[in-house]
N, CA, C and O of each residue as an XYZ file, in Angstrom:
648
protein
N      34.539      8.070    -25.734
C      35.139      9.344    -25.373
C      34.704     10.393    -26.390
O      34.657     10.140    -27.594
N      34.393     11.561    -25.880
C      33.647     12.804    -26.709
C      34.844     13.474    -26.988
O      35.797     13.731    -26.253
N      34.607     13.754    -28.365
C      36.063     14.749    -29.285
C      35.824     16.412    -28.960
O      34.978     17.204    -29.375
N      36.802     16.537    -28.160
C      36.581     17.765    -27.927
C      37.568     18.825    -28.446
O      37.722     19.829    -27.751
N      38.159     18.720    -29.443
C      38.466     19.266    -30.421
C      37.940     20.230    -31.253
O      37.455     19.947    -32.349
N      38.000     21.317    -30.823
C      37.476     23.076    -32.296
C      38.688     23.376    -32.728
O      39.812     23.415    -32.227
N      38.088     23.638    -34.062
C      39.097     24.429    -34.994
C      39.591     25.502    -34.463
O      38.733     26.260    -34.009
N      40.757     25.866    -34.348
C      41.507     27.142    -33.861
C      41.403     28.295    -35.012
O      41.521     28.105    -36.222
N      41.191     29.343    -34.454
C      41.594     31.015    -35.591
C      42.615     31.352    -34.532
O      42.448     31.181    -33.324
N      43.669     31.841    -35.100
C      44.457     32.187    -34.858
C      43.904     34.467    -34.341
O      44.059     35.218    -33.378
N      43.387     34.531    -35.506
C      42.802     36.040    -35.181
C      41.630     36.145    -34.467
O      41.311     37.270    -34.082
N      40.922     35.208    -34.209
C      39.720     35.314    -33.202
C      40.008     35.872    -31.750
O      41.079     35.543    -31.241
N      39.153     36.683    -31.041
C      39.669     36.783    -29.494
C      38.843     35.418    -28.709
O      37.812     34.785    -28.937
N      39.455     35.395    -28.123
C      39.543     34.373    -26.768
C      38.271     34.691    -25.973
O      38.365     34.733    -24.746
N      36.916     34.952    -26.648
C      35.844     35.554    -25.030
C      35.245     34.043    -24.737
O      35.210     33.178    -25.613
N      34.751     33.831    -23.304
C      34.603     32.884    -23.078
C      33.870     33.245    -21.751
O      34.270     34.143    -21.010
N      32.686     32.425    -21.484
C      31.800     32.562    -19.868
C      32.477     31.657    -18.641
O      32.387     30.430    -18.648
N      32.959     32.174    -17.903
C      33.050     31.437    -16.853
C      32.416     31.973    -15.669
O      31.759     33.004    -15.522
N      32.834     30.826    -14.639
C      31.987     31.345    -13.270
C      33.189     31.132    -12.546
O      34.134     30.343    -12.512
N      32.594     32.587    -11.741
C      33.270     33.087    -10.044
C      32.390     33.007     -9.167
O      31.349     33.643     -9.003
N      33.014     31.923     -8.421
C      32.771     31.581     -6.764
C      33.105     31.948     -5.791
O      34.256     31.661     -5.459
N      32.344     32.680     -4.959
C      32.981     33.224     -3.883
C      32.142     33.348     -2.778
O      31.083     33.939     -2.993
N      32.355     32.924     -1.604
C      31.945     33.561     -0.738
C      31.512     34.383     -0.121
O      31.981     35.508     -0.295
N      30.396     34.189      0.902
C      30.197     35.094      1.848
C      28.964     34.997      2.771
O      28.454     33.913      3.055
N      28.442     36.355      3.293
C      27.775     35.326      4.645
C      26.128     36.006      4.075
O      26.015     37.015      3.379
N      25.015     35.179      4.569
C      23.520     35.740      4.269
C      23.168     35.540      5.453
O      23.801     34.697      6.089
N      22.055     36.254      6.097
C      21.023     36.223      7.442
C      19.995     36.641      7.254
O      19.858     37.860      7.147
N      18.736     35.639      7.131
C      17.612     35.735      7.434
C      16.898     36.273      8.637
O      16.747     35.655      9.691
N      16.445     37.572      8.358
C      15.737     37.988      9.523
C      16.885     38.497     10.497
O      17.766     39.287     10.158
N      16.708     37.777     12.085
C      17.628     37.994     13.043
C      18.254     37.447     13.391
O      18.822     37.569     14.477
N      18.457     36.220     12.195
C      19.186     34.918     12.539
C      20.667     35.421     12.875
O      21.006     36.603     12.937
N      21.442     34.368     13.070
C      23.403     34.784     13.322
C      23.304     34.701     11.403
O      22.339     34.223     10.807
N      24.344     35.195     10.839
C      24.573     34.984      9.629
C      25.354     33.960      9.698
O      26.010     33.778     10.723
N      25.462     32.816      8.283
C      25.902     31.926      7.970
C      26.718     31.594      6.415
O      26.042     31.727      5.396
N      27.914     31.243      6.317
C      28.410     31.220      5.426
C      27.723     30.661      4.096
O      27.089     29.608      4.154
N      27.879     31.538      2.602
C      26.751     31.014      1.746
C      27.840     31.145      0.465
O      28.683     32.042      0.444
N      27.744     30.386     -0.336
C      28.881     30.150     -1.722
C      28.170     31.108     -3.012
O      27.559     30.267     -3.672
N      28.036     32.007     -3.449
C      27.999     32.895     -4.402
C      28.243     32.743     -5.721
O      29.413     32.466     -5.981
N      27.356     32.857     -6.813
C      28.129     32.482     -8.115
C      27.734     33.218     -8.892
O      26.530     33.453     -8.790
N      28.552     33.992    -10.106
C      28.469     34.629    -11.130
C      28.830     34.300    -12.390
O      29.634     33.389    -12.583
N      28.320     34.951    -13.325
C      29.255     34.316    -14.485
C      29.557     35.551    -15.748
O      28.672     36.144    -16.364
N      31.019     35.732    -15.919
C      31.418     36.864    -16.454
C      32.112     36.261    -17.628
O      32.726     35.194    -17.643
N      31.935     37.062    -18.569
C      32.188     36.918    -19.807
C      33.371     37.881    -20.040
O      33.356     39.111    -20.001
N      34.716     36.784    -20.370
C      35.971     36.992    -20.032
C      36.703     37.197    -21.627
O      35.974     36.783    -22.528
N      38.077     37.792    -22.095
C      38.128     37.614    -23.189
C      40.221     36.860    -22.299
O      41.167     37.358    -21.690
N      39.886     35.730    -22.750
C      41.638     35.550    -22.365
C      42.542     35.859    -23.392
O      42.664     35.316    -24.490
N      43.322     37.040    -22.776
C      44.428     37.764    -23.221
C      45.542     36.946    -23.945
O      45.484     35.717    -23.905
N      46.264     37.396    -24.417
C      47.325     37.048    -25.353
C      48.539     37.199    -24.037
O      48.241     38.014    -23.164
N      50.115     36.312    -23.846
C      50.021     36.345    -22.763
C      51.180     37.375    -22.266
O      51.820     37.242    -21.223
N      51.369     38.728    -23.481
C      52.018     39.756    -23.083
C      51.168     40.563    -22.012
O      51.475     40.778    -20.840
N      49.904     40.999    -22.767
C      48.463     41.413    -21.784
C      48.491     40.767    -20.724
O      48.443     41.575    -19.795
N      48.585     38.887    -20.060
C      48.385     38.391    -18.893
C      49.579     38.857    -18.132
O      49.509     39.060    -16.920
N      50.814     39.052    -18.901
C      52.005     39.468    -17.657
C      51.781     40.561    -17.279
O      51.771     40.669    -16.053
N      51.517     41.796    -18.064
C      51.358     43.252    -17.575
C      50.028     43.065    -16.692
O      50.039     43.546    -15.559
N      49.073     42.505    -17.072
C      48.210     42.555    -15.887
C      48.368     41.700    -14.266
O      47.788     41.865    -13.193
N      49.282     40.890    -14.656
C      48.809     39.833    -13.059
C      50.446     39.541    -12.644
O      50.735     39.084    -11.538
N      51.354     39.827    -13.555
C      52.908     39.931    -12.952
C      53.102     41.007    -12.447
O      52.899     42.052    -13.066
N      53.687     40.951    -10.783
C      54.369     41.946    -10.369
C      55.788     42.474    -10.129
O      56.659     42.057     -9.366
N      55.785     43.356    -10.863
C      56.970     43.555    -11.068
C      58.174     43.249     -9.534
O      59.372     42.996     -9.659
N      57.479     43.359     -8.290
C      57.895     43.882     -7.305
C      57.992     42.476     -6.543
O      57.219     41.654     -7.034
N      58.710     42.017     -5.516
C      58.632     41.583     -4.784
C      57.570     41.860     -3.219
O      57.159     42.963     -2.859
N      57.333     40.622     -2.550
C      56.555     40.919     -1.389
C      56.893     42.474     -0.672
O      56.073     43.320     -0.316
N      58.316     42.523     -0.603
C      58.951     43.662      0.548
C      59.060     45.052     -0.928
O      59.998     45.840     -0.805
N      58.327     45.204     -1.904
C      58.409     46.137     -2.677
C      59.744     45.900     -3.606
O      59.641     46.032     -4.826
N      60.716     45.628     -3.140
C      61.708     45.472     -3.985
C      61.728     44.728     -5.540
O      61.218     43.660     -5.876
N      62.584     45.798     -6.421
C      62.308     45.299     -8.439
C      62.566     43.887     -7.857
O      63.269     43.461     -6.940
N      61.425     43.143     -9.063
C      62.421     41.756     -8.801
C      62.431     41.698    -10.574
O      61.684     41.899    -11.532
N      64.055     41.209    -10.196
C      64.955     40.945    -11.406
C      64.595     40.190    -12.042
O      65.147     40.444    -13.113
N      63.714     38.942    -12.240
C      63.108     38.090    -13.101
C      61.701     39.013    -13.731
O      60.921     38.247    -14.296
N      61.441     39.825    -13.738
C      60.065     40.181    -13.781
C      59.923     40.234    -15.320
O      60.743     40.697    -16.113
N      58.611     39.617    -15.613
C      58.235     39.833    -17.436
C      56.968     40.629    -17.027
O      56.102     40.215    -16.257
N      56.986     41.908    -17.694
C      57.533     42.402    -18.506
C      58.751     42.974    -17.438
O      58.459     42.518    -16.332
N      59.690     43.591    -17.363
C      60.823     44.012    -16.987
C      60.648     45.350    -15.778
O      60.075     46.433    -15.902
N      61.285     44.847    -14.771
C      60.804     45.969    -13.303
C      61.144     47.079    -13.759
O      61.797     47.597    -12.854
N      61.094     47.857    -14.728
C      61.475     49.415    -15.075
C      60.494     50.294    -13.898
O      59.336     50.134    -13.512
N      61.494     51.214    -13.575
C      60.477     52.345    -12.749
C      59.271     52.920    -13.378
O      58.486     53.490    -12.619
N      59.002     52.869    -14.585
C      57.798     53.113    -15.251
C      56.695     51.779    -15.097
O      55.543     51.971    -14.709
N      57.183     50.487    -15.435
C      56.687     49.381    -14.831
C      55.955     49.281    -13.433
O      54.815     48.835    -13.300
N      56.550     49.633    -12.668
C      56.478     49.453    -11.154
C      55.815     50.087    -10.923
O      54.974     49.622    -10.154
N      55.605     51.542    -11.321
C      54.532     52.955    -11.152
C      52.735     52.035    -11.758
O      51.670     51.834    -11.175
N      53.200     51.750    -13.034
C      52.430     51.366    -13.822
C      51.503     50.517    -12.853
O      50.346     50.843    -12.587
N      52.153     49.371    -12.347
C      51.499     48.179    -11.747
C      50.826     49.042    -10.228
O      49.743     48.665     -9.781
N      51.458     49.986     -9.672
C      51.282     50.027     -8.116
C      50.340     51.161     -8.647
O      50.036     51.766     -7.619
N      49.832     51.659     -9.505
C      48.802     52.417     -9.588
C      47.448     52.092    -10.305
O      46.412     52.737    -10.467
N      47.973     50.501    -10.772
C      46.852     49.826    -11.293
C      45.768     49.375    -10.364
O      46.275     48.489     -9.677
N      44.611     49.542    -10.035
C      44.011     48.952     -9.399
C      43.029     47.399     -9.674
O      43.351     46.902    -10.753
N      42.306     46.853     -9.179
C      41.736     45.417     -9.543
C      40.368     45.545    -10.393
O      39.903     44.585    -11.009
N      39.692     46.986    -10.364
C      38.901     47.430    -10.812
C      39.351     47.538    -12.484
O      38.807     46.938    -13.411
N      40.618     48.577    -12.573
C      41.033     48.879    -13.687
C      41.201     47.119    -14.390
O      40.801     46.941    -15.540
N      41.736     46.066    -13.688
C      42.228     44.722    -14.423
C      41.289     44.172    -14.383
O      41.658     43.018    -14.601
N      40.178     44.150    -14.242
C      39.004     43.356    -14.786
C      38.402     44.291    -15.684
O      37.923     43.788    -16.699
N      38.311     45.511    -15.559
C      37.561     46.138    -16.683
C      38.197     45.906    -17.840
O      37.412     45.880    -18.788
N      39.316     45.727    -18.124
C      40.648     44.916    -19.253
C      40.278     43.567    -19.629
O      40.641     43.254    -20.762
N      39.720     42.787    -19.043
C      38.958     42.093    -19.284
C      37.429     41.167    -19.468
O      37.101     40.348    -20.326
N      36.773     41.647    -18.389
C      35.118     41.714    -18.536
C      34.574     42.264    -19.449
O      34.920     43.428    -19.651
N      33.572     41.686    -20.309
C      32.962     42.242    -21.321
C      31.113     41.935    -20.655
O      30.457     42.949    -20.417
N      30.718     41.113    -20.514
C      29.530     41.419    -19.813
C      29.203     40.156    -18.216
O      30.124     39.490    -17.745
N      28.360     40.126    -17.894
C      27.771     39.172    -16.694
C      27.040     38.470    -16.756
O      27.086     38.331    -17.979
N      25.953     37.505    -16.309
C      24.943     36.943    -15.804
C      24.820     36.719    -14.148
O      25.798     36.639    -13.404
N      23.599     36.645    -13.773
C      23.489     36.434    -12.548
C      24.040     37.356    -10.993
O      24.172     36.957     -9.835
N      24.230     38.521    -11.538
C      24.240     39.689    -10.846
C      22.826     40.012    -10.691
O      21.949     39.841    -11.537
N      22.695     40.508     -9.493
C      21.126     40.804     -9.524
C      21.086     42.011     -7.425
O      21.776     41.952     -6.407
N      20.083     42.719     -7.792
C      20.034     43.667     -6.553
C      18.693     43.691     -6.166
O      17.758     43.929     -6.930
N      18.606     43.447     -5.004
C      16.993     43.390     -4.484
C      16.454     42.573     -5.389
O      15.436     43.025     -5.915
N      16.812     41.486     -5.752
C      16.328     40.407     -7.044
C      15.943     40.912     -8.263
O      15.171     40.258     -8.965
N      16.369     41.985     -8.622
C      16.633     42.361    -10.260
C      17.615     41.905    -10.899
O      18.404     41.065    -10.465
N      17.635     42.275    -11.671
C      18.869     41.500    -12.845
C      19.841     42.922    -12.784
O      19.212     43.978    -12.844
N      21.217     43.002    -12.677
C      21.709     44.648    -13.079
C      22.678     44.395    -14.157
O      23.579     43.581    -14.362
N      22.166     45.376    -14.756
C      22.914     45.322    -15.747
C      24.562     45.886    -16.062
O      25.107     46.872    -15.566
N      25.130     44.894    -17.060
C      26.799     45.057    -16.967
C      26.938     46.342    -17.062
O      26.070     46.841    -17.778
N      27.958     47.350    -16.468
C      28.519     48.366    -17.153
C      29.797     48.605    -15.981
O      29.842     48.192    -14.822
N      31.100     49.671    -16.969
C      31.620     50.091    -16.090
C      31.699     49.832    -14.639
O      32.283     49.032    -13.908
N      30.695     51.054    -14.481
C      30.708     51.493    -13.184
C      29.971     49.905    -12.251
O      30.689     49.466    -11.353
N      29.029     49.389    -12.436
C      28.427     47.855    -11.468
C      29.444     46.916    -11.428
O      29.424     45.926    -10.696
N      30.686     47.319    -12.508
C      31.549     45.865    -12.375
C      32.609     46.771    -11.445
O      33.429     45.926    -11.087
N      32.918     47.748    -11.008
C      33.716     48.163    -10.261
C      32.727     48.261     -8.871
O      33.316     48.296     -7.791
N      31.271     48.304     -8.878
C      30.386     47.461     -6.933
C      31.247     46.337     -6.813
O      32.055     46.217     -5.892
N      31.044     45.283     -7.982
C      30.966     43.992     -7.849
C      32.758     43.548     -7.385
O      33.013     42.659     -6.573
N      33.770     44.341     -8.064
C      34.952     44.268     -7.791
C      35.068     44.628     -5.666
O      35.652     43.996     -4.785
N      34.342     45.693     -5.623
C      34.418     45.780     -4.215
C      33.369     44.948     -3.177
O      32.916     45.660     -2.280
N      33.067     43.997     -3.178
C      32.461     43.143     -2.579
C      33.280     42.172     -2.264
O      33.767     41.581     -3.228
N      33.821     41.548     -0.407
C      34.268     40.974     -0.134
C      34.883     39.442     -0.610
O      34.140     38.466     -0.499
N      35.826     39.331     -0.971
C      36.007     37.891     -1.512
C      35.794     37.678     -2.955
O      35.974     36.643     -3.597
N      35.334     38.958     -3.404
C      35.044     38.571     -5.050
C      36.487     38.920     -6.234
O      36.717     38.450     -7.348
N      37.172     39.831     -5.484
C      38.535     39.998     -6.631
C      39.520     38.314     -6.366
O      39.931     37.404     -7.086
N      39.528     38.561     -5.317
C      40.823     37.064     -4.703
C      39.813     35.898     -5.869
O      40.489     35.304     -6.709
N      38.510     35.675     -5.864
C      38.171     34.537     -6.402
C      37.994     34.875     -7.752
O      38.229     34.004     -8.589
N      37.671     35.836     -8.062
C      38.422     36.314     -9.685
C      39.741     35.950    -10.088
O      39.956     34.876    -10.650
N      40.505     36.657     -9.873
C      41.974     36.711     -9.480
C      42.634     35.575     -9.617
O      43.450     35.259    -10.482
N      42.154     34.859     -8.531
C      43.264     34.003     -8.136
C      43.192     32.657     -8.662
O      44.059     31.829     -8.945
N      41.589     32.658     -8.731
C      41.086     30.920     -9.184
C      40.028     30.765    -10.605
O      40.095     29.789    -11.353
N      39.047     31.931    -10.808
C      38.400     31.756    -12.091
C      39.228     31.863    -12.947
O      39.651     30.847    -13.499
N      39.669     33.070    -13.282
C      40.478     33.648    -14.606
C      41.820     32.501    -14.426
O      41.869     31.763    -15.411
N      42.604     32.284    -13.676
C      43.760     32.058    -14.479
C      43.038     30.364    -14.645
O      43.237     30.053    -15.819
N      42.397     29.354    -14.013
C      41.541     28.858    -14.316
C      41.397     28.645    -15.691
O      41.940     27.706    -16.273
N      40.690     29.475    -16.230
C      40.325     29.209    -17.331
C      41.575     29.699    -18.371
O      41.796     29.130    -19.440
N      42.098     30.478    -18.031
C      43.386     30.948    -18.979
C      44.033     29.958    -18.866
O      44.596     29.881    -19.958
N      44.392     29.006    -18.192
C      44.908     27.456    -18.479
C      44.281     26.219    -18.520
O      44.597     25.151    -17.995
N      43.127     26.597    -19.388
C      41.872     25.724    -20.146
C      41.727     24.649    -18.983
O      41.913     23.462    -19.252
N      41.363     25.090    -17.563
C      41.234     23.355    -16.234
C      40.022     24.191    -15.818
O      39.555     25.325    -15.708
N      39.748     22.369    -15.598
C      38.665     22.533    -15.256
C      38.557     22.810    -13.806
O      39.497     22.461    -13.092
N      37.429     23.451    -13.231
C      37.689     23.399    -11.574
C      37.598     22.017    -10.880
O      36.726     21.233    -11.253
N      38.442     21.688     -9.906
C      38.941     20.601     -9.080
C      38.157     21.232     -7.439
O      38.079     22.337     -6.902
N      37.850     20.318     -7.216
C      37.728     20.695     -5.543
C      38.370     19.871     -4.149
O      38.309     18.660     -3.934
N      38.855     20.689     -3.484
C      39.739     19.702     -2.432
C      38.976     18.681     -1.643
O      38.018     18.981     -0.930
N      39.453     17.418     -1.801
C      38.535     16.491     -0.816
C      37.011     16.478     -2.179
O      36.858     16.960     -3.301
N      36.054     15.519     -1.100
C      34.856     15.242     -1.886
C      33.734     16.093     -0.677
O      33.964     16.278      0.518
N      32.481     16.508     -1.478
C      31.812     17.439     -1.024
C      30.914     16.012      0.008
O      30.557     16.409      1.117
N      30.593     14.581     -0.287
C      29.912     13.818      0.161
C      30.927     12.669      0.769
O      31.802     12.100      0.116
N      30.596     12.434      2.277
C      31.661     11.385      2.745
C      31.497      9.907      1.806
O      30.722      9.857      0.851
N      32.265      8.842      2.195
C      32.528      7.898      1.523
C      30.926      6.871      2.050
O      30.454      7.080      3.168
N      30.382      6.013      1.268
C      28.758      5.343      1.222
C      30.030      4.449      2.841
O      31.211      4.331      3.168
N      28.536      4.061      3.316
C      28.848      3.441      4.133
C      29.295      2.038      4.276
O      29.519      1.737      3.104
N      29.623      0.757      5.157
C      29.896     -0.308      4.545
C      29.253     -0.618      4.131
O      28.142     -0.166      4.406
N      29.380     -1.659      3.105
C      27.611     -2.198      2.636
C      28.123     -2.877      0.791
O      29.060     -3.465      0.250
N      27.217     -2.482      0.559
C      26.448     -3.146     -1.018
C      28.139     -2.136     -2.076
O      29.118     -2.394     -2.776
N      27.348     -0.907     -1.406
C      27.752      0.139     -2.334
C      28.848      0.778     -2.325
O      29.131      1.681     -3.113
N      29.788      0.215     -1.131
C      30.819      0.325     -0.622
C      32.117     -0.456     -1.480
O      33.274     -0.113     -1.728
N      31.325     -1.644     -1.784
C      32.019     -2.881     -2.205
C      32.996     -3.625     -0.857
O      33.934     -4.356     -1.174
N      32.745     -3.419      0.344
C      32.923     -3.719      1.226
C      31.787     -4.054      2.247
O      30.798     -3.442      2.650
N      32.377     -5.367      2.518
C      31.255     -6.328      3.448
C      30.599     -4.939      4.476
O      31.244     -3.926      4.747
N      29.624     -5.142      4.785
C      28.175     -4.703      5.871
C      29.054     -4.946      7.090
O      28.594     -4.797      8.222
């Protein structure tokens, strides 16, 4: 078993590369388009976890209503705060640069303004959002549902008789 153990700093920030997967569709030519899996990799700094509540806790319930458990606390300044935050503004809070962005097969480079394209491209905040970042903000590794290859057939390799 490999020791995967680093020394902790307590004052160091947290930046770290991960990858976002996401979906979406490509078409060759005049073909029908077909679903194609997307990958990037953004260089994240994970927040301290007053920063993770103000960014990804909502103060509000589904139907808008304060909800009374909320950290940091549903204050009407809170609530303004969050409902005028956009997903653009909460990754720029955290993105520091990219790999594997690329336009007409160039490479583009990180800034501002390309990480707020990249925020508006279908399917890419939800898989930010929802599954890279907190992901890695709770040091797991990605899991995938089911296995990508069915089970070997009977046989040798099966360990079940032919």
């Amino acid at each position: 078993m490999t020791d995967t153990a680093a020394e902790f700093d307590l004052t160091a920030k947290r930046m770290v590369w991960i990858e976002v997967k996401f979906m979406g569709m490509r078409s060759v030519g005049d073909q029908v388009a077909e679903p194609v899996e997307h990958k990037v990799r953004l260089h994240v700094e994970l927040v301290d976890i007053p920063e993770f509540q103000r960014l990804f806790s909502a103060p509000v319930d589904r139907d808008g209503n304060p909800n009374p458990n909320a950290e940091p606390p549903a204050t009407p300044e809170r609530i303004k705060e969050w409902t005028e935050m956009r997903d653009v503004d909460r990754a720029q809070a955290l993105v520091t640069d990219w790999r594997d962005v690329k336009a007409g097969g160039q490479t583009v480079p990180f800034s501002a303004e390309n990480l707020a394209k990249l925020m508006r491209v279908p399917n890419f905040s939800q898989a930010f959002f929802r599954s890279a970042y907190p992901m890695a903000y709770s040091a797991l590794k990605e899991t995938r549902q089911g296995n990508s290859e069915g089970s070997p057939a009977a046989g040798a390799e099966s360990g079940e008789p032919a």
